[in-house]
N, C-alpha and C positions, 0 to 999 in steps of 0.2 A: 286389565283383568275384568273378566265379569263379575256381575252381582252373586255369582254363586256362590262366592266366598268372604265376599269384600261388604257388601252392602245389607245382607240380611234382605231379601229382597224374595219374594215367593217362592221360586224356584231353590232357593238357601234354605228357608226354613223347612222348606216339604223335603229335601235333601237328607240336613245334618241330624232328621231321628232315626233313619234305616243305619241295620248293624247288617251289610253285607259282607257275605266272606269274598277272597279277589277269587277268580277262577278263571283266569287264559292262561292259555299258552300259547307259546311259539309260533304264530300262524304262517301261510306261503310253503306255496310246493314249487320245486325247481325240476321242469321238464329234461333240463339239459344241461352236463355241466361239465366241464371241460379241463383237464388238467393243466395249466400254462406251463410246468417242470414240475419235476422232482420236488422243487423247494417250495413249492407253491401247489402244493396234494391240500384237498380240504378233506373235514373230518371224516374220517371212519369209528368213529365211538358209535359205542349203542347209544347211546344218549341224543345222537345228533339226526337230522332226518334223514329216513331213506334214502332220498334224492339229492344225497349233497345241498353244502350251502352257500350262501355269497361270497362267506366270507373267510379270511384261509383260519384255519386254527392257530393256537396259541401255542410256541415254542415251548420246551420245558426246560430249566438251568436259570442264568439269572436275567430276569427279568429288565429287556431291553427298554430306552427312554422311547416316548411314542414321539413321535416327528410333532413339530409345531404345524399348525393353522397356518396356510399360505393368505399372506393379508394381503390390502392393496397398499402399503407400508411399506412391505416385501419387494411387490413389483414396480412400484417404480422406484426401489432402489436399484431394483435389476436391471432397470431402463437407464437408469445415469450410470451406475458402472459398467452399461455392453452386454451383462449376462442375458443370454436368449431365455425367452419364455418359451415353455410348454405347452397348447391347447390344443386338446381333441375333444370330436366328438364322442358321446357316450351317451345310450340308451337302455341300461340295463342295469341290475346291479353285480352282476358276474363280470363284467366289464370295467366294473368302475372300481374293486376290488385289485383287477390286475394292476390298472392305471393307478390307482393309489402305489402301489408298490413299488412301480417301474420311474416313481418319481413325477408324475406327470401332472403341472402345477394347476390348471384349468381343466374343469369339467365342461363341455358345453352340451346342454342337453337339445341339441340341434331340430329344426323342422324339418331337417334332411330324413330324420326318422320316417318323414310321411316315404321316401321314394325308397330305402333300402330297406326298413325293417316291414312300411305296409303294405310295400309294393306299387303305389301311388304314382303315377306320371309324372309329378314335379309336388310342391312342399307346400300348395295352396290346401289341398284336400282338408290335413290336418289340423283338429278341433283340438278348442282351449285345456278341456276335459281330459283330453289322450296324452298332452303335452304335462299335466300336472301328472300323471300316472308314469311316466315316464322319469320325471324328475322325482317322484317318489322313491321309484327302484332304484334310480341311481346313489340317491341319498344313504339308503339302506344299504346299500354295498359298501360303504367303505366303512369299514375299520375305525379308524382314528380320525376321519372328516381330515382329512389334511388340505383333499385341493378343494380352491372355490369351485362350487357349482353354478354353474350361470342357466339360466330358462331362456331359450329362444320363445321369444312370440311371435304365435302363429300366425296367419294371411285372416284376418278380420277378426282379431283381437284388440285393434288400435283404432276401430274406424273415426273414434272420437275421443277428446281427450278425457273424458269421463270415462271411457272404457279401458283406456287403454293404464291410467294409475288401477283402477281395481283389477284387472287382471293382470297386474305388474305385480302388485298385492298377494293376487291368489296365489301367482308364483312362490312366492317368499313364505306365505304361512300355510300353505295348503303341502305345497309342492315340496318345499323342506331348499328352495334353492339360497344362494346368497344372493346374488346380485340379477339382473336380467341383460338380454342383445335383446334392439330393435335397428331391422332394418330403417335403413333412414333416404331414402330414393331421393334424387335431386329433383324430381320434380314435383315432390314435397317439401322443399327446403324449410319455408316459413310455421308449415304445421309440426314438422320433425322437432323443431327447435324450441318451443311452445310446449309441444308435450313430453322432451326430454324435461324441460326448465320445471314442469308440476311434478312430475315423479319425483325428479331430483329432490322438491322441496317436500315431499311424502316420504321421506325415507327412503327412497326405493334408487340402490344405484345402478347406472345405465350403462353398457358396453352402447355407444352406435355401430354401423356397420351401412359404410359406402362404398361406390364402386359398383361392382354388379351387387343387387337386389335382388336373388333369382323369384321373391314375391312377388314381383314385378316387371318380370323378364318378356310379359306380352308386350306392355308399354315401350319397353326397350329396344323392342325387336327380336329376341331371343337371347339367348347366352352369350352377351359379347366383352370383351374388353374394354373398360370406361380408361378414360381420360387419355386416349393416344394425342387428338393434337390437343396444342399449346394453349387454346383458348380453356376445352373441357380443362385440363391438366387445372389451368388458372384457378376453373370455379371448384373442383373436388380441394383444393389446399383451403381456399377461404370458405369451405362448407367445411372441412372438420375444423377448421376454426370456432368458426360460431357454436359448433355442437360442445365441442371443449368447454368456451365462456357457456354453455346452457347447462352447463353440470358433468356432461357425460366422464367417466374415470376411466377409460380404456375405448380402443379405435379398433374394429374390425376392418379391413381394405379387402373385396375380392376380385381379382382380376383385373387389376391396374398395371400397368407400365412399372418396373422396378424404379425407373427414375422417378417417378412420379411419388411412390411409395415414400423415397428416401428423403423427399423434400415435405411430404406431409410428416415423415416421422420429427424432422428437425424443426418442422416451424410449429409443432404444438407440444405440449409436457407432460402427456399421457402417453402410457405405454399401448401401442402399435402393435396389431397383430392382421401378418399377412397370410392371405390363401391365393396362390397362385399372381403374388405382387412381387416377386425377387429378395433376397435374403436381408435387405436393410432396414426390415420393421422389427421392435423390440421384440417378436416372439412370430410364432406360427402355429396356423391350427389345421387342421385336416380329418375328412371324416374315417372315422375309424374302420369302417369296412371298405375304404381305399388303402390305408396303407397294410391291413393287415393281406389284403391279396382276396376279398372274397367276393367285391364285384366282378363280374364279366368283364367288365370295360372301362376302368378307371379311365376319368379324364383327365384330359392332357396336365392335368395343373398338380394334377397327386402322384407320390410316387407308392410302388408296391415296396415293404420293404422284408415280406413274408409270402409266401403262398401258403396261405391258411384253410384256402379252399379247396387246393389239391391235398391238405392233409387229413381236410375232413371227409374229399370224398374216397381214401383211403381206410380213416375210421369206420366210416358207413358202409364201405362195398364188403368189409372185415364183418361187420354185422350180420350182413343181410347172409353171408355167405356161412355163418358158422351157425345160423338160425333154422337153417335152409338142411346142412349138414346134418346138426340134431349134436354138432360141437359146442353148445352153449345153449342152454346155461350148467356147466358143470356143476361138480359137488361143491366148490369152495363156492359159489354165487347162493346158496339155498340152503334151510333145514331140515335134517332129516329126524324121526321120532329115534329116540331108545329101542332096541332090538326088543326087549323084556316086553316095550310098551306095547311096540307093536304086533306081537304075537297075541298081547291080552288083546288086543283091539280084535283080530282076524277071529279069534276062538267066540270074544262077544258076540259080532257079526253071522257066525257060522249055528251060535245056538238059538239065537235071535231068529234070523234068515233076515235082516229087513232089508239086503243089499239085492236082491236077486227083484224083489218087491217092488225098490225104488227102483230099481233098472226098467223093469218090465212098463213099472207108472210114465217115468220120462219119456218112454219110445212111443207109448199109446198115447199120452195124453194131448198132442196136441191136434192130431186127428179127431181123438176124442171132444174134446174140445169144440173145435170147430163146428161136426156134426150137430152138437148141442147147442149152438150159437142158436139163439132165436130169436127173431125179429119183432121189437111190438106191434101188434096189430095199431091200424089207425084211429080206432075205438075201441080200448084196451076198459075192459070192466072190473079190473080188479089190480088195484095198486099198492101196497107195503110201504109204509115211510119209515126208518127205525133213524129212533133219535126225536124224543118229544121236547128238543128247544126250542128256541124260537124261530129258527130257519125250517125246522124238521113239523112245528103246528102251521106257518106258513103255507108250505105247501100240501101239507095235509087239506088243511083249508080252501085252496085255491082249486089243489086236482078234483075237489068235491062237486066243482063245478060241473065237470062233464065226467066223470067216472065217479059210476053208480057204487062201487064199493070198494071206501078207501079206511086202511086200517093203519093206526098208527100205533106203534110200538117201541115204549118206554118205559121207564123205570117207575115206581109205585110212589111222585114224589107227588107234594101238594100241587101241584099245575094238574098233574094228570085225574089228580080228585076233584080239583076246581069243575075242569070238562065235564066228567062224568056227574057232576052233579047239578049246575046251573049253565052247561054251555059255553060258548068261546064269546065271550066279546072285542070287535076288533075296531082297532083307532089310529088317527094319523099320530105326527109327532107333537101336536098339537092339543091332544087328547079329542078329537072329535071324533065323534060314529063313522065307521066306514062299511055303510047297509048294503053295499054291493057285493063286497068281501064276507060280508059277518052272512047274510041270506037271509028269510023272512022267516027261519024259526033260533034266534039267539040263543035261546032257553035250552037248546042241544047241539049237538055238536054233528055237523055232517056224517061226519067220519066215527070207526070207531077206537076206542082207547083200549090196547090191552099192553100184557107188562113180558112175554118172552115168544120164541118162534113158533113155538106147541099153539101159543093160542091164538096166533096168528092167520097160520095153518087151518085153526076151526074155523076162525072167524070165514074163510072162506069156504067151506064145507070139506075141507079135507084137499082141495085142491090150492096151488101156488100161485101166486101173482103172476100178471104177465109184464110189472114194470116192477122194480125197489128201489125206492129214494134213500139213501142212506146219508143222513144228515148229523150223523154223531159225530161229535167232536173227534178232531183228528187223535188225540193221543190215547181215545178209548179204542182205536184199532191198530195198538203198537204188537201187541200180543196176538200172537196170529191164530194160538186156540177157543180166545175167546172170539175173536171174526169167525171162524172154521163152525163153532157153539151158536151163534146168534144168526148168522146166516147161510150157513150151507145148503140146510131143510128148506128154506125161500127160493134157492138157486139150482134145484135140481134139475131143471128143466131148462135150463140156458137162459132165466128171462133176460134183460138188459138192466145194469145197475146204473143209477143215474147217481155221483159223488157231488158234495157241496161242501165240503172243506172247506177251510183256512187254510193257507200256507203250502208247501210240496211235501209230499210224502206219502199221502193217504194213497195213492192210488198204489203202491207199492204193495201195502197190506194188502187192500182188497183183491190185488191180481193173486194171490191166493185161492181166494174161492171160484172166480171169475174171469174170464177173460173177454168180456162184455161189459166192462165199464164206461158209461161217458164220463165227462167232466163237466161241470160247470162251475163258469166263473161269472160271477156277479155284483154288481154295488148297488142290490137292492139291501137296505138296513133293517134289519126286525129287532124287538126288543119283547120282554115278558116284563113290564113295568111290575104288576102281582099276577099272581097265583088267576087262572082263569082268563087274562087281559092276554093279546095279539096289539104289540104297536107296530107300523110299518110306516117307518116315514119317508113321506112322498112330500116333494114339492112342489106345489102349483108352478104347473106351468112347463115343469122338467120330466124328459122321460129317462127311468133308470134303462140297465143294457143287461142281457145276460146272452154270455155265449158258451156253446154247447161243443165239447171237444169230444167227436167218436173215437174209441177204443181204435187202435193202428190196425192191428186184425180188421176191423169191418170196413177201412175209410176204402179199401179199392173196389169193394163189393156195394159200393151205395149206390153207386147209377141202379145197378138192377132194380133195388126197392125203391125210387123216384125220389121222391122228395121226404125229409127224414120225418117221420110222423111223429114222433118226439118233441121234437122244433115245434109241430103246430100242434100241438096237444097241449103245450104251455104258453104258448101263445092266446090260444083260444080262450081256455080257460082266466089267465090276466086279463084279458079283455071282456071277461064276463063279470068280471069280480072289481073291474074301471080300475086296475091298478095298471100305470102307465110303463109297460118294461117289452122293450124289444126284444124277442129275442131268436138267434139265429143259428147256425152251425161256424165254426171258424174254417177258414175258405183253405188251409193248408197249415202243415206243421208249423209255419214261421210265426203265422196270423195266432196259433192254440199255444207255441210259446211266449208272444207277446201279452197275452191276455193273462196268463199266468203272472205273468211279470208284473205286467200292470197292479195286477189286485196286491203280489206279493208287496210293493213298494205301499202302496196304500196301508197296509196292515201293519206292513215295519213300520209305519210314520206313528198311526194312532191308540194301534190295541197296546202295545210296553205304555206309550206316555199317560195313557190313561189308566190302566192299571196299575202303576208306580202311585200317582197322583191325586186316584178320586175321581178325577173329572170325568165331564160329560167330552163326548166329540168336541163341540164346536167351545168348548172352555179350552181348548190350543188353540184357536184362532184368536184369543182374547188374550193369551197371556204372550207376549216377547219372547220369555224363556221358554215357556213349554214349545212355543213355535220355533225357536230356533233349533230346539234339542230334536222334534218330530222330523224340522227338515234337514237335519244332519243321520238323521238315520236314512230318510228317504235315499240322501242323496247317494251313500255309503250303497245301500241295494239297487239304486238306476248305476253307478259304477261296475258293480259286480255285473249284472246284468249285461251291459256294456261290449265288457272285454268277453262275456262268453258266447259272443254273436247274437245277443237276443237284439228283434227290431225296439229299440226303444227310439224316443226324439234325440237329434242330431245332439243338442244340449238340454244340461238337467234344466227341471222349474219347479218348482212347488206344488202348479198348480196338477201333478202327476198325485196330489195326494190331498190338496187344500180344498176340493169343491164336491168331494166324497165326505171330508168332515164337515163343512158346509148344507150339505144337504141332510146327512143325518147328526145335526147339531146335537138334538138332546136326546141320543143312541144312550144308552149305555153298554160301551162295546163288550163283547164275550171276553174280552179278557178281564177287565174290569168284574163282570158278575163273579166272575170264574172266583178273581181274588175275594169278592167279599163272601162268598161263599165256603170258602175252603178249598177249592176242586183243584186239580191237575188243570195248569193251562196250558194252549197251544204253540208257547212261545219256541219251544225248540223247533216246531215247524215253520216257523217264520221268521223271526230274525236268526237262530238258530242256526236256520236253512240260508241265510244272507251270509251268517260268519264263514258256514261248510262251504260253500259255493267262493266265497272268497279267495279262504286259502287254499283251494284247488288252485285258483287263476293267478294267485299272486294279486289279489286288493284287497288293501288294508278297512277293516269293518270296526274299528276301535268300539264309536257311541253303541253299535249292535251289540258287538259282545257284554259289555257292559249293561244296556239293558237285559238280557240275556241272565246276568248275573244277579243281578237286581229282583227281577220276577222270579226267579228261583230258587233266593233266598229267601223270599216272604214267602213262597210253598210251601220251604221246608220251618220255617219259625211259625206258620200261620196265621199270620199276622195280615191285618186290613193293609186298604194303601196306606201311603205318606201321610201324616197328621201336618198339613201345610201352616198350620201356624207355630210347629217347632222348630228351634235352629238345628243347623246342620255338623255341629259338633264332632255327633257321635255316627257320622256317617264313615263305615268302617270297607268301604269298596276302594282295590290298591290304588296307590300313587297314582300307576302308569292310566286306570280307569277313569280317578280321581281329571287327571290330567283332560283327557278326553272330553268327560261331560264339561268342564270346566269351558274347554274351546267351543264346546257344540253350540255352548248358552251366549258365548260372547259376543255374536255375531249382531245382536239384535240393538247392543249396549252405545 
């Protein structure tokens, strides 16, 4: 157990003073879901998701005993008395639901997954990360855990025996499995046996699996049958030998000789399971989209004992055709209003008019639209930045560089009277002068300060910007009347809006007013240490990144305007002002949702832990727990990310989040002011936006939600951060949360 409860230990005491209330629910949406019988219908209550669920519902009358735990107790009593074993594969939790029910004693969450479920040429492709998400859903699917779950590991999850217990490990605590299969190739005899013998003594129990290796099936020669003559035959019985003495509790055989099979089953005392080795091993496994009938081409070793695939492309052809028809979705699939309601509704509308209105709006507007798109000039003289924080006087400050008249627009608070009366002074993280940024009159402010659109508007003499920087915190543009109030008067003319959020969602709002938004994402850190101070921390030596994602509307139209003057308008200017930030256009959709991603995982990591906490950035690098807790958030959003095709790296690492808090160490992140201030923070836009995105895809976000819950009960109590030198007592966030943070912190222990 961690110190989060045991030890009184930082993390403990900055814990047990929050009184969080619990608030999740139910996450996971199921794309597809499949009736196996009559008897096996899942829920149709209102209560349960639209989408059907894993798992089947609960009978009503007397309450049946639930099946025992298949132990290995169990099976190798089943091995001395002759009873066959059970194993298939399974990669889903819709699956492993059925398989629960239909008796079936082994789960194996197979790497075969790489060639039937990701379409993959053979089982090497698939990563450590895809194989724990896998074993998750499986987990999740059953009912009553009846059968063992076993983890296949994957083609270079083993390559050393240090690798290969810890991600045996991951299996087991990440993944939710019991036990693990490692293939064990003969012409690793000596290393197989080595690092079955360390698992074994970690806890961790081992299936081997000889014979064909298909991890290994280049070395082999291809997909062949091991042990035909007498010599191979020899060394396969004294190779599960030795795997036997090195711990291993159970034998996979693939594609051995039946004789060969029955003389390894009789000369070792673990139960024996064969795939395409003849019927004399204690059990047999086979992957489950062979027997069920829905590969193309079952190999010769599987038998079909369904055509699942002719029934599905009957369900489907049933779909397409009654879609097509306009015979679906009848009335029993949909709700209709009250007759009463809907006559009121039609008389509203009719005295109203506003239906003929929006009609007319929707058919003009995107032409409209269009026409009004306008391009910024390359020496654009007049710039808006609304949102006077510290991202929004940034670049106030910066665009002052080369545009002669830059106005910012913000609220009436002490920052913006600081300006207006003594000037912007601007400093590293370090507190020194940064006289390139700050210019040769401190004492004023380039730019000017005023507080609504009206005065904006004057400031430029009645005429609009030909750029708006809109730097306001994302949840000030949740309300689309107040966007429609603050910027519409700015936007009348198509100029282009430049966005600098936090997290996903803003550009939502703003397509609103607009449909000439860029995006930028960035890991340049600003901070407003007081009233009138600019800190921007740079680190010698390091250049920050910012990339500039064009609105989908203009990206086919950029060749004509050359190269994007935007790009080099903030380019230019940074390099006037000696602040070190590249910055460029994202080269295609894939590149503008990476970039997204990237920063989202960065902000899941640090803006909750430090807002929870007090702390500065780089006080998670210092503390175990806070670092563990930051990178169990990360990893939860590089997961999500993941499975929804974003390019993220092949596997998670820390450092997707460690060397942003690193460089802005002593930030004080937006969420953190946010809390000591009182304000509305950004968190539903970012981890939020990691839980929503999860349970679309089916990945579990536990530490997110929970942070989630956490920052949003100090909103509503208004309460500072965590007081970390109190115990954690009266920490009032549920069990199942409780739970979560509990693991996120252990890892470090």
């Amino acid at each position: 157990m961690s110190s989060l409860y045991l030890k009184g230990g930082p993390l403990t005491s900055a814990l047990l003073r929050r009184s969080f209330m619990a608030s999740s629910t139910a996450a996971g949406s199921h794309i597809l879901s499949v009736a196996r019988s009559s008897k096996r219908m899942f829920s149709s209550s209102s209560a349960s998701s639209p989408y059907g669920s894993a798992k089947p519902t609960k009978t009503s009358g007397k309450k049946s005993k639930a099946p025992k735990k298949v132990t290995l107790t169990q099976l190798n009593k089943f091995r001395r008395q002759g009873h066959k074993i059970t194993m298939m594969t399974c990669y889903d939790a819709m699956t492993a639901g059925i398989a629960e029910e239909c008796g079936v004693e082994l789960l194996l969450v197979g790497d075969s997954v790489s060639n039937v479920v990701h379409g993959h040429d053979s089982t090497v492709p698939i990563s450590m990360d895809a194989m724990i998400l896998h074993t998750q859903a499986v987990r999740r699917g059953l009912a009553h855990h009846r059968p063992m779950v076993i983890g296949d590991m994957p083609f270079g999850s083993f390559l050393t025996i240090e690798d290969g217990v810890k991600n045996g490990a991951r299996f087991i605590k990440e993944g939710g499995a019991d036990i693990v299969k490692l293939e064990s190739p003969a012409s690793s005899q000596e290393f197989s046996t080595e690092l079955i013998r360390r698992m074994t003594a970690a806890g961790i129990g081992v299936v081997g699996h000889i014979g064909l290796t298909p991890q290994s099936h280049v070395q082999m020669g291809g997909y062949r049958i091991q042990g035909k003559a007498a010599s191979a035959a020899c060394h396969l019985i004294d190779f599960a030998k030795e795997l036997e003495a090195a711990g291993c509790i159970m034998l996979v055989m693939e594609c051995v000789p039946g004789e060969v099979a029955r003389l390894v089953t009789e000369a070792i005392s673990i139960p024996t399971i064969g795939i395409g080795s003849g019927p004399d091993t204690s059990g047999q496994v086979l992957v489950v989209h062979d027997l069920l009938g829905l590969t193309p081409r079952a190999p010769k070793l599987a038998k079909q004992f369904v055509n699942a695939r002719a029934l599905m492309n009957i369900g489907v052809s049933k779909y397409v055709d009654e879609v097509k028809s306009g015979q679906f979705p009848g009335p029993e699939t949909y709700t209709r209003m009250k007759p009463i309601e809907y006559d009121m509704l039609l008389g509203e509308l009719n005295t109203t008019g506003p239906a003929a209105a929006v009609e007319g709006e929707s058919e003009s507007r995107p032409a409209a639209e269009e026409s009004s798109r306008m391009m910024m000039s390359s020496n654009p003289t007049r710039v808006a930045v609304v949102g006077g924080g510290a991202m929004g006087t940034f670049f106030a400050q910066a665009l002052s560089k080369k545009v002669p008249d830059v106005v910012l627009m913000t609220g009436p608070h002490s920052h913006a009277s600081a300006m207006n009366s003594a000037g912007l002074d601007c400093i590293d993280g370090q507190g020194r002068a940064l006289p390139a940024l700050e210019g040769p009159h401190p004492a004023t402010t380039p730019f000017r300060v005023v507080h609504n659109a009206d005065e904006c508007l004057d400031a430029f003499g009645g005429t609009t910007p030909e750029l708006v920087v809109v730097a306001s915190k994302a949840w000030q543009l949740e309300d689309p009347a107040v966007v429609k109030k603050q910027l519409s008067g700015l936007l009348v003319d198509g100029a282009p809006v430049l966005s600098i959020q936090n997290g996903i969602g803003a550009l939502d709002a703003l397509s609103i007013v607009s449909n000439n938004v860029f995006q930028a994402v960035t890991n340049v850190g600003c901070n407003l240490p007081r009233p009138g101070v600019l800190e921007v921390n740079i680190v010698p030596g390091t250049e920050a990144w910012m990339k500039l994602i064009p609105p989908k509307t203009a990206a086919a139209s950029t060749s004509q305007y050359g190269e994007d003057p935007l790009a080099r308008l903030l380019t230019t200017c940074f390099k006037d002002a000696q602040i070190p930030c590249q910055v460029s256009d994202a080269v295609d959709d894939d590149e503008a949702q990476q970039m997204v991603w990237d920063k989202l995982i960065v902000n899941s990591a640090i803006n909750p832990v430090t807002a929870v906490f007090g702390v500065l950035n780089g006080d998670i690098l210092d503390s175990p727990q806070l670092y563990s807790l930051a990178s169990a958030a990360a990893h939860e959003a590089y997961n999500v990310a993941r499975v929804m095709g974003v390019k993220v790296p092949s596997e998670y690492s820390d450092e997707l989040w460690v060397e942003t808090a690193r460089c802005t160490s002593s930030n004080v992140s937006s969420m953190l002011r946010d809390v000591r201030l009182g304000r509305p923070t950004e968190i539903s836009f970012i981890n939020g936006q990691v839980v929503r995105f999860g349970s679309q895809v089916g990945v579990p976000t536990p530490v997110n939600r929970a942070l989630v819950t956490m920052v949003a009960n100090m909103q509503q109590s208004g309460d500072a951060a965590v007081d970390t030198t109190l115990t954690t007592s009266s920490l009032r966030v549920s069990s199942e949360e409780k739970k979560h943070l509990h693991e996120a912190t252990s890892t470090s222990q």
